[in-house]
C-alpha positions in Angstrom: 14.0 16.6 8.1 14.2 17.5 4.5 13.4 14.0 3.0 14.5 10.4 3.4 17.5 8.0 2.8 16.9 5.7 0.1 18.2 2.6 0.6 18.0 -1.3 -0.7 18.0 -4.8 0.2 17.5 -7.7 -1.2 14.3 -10.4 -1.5 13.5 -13.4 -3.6 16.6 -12.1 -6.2 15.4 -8.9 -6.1 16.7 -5.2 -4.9 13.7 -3.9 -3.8 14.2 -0.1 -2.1 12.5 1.7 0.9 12.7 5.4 2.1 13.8 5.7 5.8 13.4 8.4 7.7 15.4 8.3 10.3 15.5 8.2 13.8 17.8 4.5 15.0 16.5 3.0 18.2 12.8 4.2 17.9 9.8 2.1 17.6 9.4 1.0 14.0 6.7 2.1 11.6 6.2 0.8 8.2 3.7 1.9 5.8 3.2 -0.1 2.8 1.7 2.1 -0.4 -1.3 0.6 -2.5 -1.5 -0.8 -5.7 0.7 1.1 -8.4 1.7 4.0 -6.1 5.3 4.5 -4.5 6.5 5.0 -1.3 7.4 9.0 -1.7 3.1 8.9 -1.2 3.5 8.6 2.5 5.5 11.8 2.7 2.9 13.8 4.8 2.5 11.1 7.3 6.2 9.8 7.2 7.7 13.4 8.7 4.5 13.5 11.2 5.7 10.0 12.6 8.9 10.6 12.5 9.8 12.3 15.5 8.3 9.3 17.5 9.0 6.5 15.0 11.9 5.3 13.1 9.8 5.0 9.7 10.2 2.8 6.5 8.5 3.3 3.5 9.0 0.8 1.2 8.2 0.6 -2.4 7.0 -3.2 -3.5 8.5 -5.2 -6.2 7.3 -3.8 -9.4 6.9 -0.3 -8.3 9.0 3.0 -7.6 12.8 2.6 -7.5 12.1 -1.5 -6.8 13.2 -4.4 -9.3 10.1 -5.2 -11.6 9.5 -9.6 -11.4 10.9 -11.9 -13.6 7.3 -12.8 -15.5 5.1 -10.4 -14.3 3.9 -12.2 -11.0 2.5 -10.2 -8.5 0.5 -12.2 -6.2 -0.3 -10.8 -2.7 1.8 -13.7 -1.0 4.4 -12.2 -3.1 4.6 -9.2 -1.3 3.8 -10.5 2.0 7.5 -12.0 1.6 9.4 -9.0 0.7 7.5 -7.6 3.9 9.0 -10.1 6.0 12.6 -10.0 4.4 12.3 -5.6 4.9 11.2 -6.5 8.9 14.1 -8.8 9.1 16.3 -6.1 8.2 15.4 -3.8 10.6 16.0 -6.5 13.6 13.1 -5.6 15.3 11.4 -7.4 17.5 7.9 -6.0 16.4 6.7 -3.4 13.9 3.6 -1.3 13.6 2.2 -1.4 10.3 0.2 1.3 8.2 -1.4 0.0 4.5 -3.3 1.9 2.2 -5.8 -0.7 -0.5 -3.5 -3.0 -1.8 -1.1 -1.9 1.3 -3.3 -3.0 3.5 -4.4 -6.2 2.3 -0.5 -6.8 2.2 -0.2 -6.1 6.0 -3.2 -7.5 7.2 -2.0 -10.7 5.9 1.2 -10.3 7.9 -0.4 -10.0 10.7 -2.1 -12.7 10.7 0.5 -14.5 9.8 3.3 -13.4 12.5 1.0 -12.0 14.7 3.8 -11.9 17.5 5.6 -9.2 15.1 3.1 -6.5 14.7 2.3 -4.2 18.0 -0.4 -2.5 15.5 -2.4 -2.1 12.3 -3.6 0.5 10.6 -5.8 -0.5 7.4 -6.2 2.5 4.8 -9.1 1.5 3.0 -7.4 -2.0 2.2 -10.1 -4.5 3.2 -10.2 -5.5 -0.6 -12.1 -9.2 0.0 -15.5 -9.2 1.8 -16.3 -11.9 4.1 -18.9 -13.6 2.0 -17.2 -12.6 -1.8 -18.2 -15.3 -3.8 -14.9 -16.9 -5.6 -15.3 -17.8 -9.5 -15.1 -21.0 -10.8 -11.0 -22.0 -11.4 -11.5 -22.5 -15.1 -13.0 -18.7 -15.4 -9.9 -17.3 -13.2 -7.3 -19.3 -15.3 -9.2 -17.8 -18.5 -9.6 -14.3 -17.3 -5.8 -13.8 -15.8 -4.5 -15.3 -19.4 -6.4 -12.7 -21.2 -5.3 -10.1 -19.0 -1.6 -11.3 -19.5 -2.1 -11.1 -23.2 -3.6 -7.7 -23.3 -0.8 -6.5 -21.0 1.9 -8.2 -23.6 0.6 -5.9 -26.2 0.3 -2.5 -24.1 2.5 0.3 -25.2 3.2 2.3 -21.7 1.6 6.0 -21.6 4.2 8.9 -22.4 3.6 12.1 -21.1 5.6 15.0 -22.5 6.6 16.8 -19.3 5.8 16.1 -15.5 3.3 18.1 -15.2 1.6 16.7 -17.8 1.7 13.5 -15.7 0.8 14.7 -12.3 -2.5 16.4 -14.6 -3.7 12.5 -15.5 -3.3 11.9 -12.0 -5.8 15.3 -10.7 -7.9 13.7 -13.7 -8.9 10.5 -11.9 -9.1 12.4 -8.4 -10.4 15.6 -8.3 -9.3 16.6 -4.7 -6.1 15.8 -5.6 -4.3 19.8 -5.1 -1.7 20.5 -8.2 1.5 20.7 -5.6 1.0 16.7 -4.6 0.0 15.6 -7.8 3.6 16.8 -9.1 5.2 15.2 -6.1 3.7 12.2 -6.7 4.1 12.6 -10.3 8.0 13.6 -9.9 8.5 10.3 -7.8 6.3 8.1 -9.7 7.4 8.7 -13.3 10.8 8.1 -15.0 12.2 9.8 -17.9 12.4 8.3 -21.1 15.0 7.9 -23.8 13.0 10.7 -25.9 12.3 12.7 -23.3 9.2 11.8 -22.4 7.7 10.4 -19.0 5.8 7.1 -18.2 5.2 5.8 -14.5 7.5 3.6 -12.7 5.1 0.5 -12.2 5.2 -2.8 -13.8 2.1 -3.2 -15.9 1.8 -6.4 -15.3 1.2 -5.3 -11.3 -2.7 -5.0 -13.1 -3.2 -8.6 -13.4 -5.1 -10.7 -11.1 -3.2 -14.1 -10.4 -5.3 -17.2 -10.4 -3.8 -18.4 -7.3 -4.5 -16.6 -4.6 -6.1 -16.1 -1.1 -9.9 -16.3 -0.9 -12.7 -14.6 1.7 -12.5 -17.6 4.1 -8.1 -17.5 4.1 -8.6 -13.7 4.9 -10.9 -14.2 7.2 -8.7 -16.9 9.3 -5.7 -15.0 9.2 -8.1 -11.4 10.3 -9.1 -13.6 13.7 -4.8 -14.3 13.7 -4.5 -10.8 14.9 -3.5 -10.1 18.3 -2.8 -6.2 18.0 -4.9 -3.5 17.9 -6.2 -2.5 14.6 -7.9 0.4 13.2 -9.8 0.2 9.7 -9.8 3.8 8.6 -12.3 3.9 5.6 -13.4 6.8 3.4 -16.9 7.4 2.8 -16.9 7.7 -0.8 -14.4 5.3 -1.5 -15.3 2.5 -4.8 -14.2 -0.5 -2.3 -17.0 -2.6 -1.2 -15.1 -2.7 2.1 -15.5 0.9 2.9 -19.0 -0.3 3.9 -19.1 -3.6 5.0 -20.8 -2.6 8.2 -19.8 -5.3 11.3 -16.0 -6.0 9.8 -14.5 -5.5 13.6 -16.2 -8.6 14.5 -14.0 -10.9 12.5 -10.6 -9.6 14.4 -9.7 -9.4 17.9 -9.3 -6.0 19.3 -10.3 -4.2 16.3 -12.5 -0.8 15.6 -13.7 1.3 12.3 -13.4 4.6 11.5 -14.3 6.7 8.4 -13.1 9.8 6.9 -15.8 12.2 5.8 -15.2 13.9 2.4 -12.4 11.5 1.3 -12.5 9.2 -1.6 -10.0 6.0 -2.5 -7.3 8.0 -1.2 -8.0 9.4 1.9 -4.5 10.5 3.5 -4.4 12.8 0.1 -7.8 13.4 0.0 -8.1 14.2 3.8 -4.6 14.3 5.5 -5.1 16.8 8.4 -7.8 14.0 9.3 -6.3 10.6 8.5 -2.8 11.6 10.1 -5.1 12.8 13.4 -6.8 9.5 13.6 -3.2 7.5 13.3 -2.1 9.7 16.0 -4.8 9.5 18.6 -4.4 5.7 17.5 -0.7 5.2 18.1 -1.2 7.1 21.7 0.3 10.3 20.5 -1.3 14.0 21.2 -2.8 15.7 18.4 -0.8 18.6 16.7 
């Protein structure tokens, strides 16, 4: 299969749109992209599963080819609904759901939440929260997500002159990044300008951090929620302090860690052969 079929539906006023690869009547997979990324990033996995999977890619509000909010809210709740409206449309009974960081946190929540709906999880390097995360005091979160607002206001978006230029900022910030993806993801994650130029897809406001939001102990109720198998797949020099909170199985049900050697934040770009054989052998399927 050459590529996808982009399609859209609609949640909480918005037309949000997913990538679907195919393949009515199978099981159904849905990774869920991190934090201003897109859903063209789970290429490499989306053709692996596909032969085995009907799979979904979706691209949340305020990123790719989806509606950006009215106001700039982006709380994870947020995108835990569109979630649940994009599993509605696919009249499934249960789903198996792949994050990546922000992606993750997003799925682990609906898990917990519907546990009856998820047949499996697979966490990318998205256990964002640690158990024993100390929260700030209300008046500091108010003051800090107002100053972030105001900043964000008064942001001119980044213009690059070509594509390439683009998918170069990108190799920038990760150095195993190969030249070939970066343009993919560039050429998927960037729209052009009325000059010409380039600037990426994503709401800037996606950046703040909203006020009101889930704390350590609400993730950790909703982690001992989940009834499915679950497989934490970490990298070993990611920046999350999740990566190496040792003894994180013990909060879930049925759940195990693995980490990818050599991989950074990004792992299934940084290490795909790997990540996509440890999805596999999780999902029950022979290696290829």
């Amino acid at each position: 299969m050459l590529g996808p079929k982009s399609c859209f539906y609609e949640s909480h006023g918005l037309r949000l749109h997913y990538a679907d690869w195919g393949n009515e009547g199978a099981p159904v997979v849905i990774l869920v992209h991190g934090g201003r990324d897109h859903c063209r990033s789970w290429d490499a996995i989306a053709r692996a599963l596909q032969p085995h999977f009907r799979v979904l890619a979706p691209d949340l509000r305020g990123h790719g080819d989806s509606d950006w909010t009215r106001g700039g809210s982006y709380a994870l709740t947020e995108y835990v609904y569109d979630l649940a409206q994009l599993v509605r449309t696919t009249r499934a009974q249960e789903v198996i759901l792949v994050g990546h960081s922000m992606g993750g946190m997003v799925s682990l929540i609906y898990a917990g939440s519907f546990p009856e709906q998820v047949s499996a999880l697979v966490v990318l390097d998205g256990v964002t929260v640690l158990p024993d995360a100390q929260k700030a005091p209300t008046h500091e979160r108010i003051a800090k997500w107002v100053n972030q607002l105001d900043k964000l206001h008064d942001r001119t978006p980044r213009r690059y002159s070509t594509l390439e230029d683009a998918a170069a900022q990108m190799v920038l910030h990760n150095k195993r990044l190969s030249g070939d993806l970066a343009l993919h993801l560039a050429t998927h994650g960037a729209q052009r300008n009325e000059d010409g130029t380039y600037s990426w897809k994503f709401d800037p406001y996606q950046r703040a951090s909203a006020p009101h939001r889930l704390w350590p102990d609400d993730h950790v109720a909703l982690w001992a929620r989940i009834s499915c198998p679950t497989l934490l797949l970490n990298a070993d020099e990611s920046f999350l302090a999740g990566s190496r909170g040792a003894g994180l199985e013990r909060y879930f049900q049925k759940a195990r860690i693995e980490t990818i050697s050599g991989a950074g934040h990004w792992l299934h770009h940084d290490r795909p052969r790997e990540v996509l054989g440890a999805i596999r052998r999780f999902l029950g399927l022979a290696d290829a």
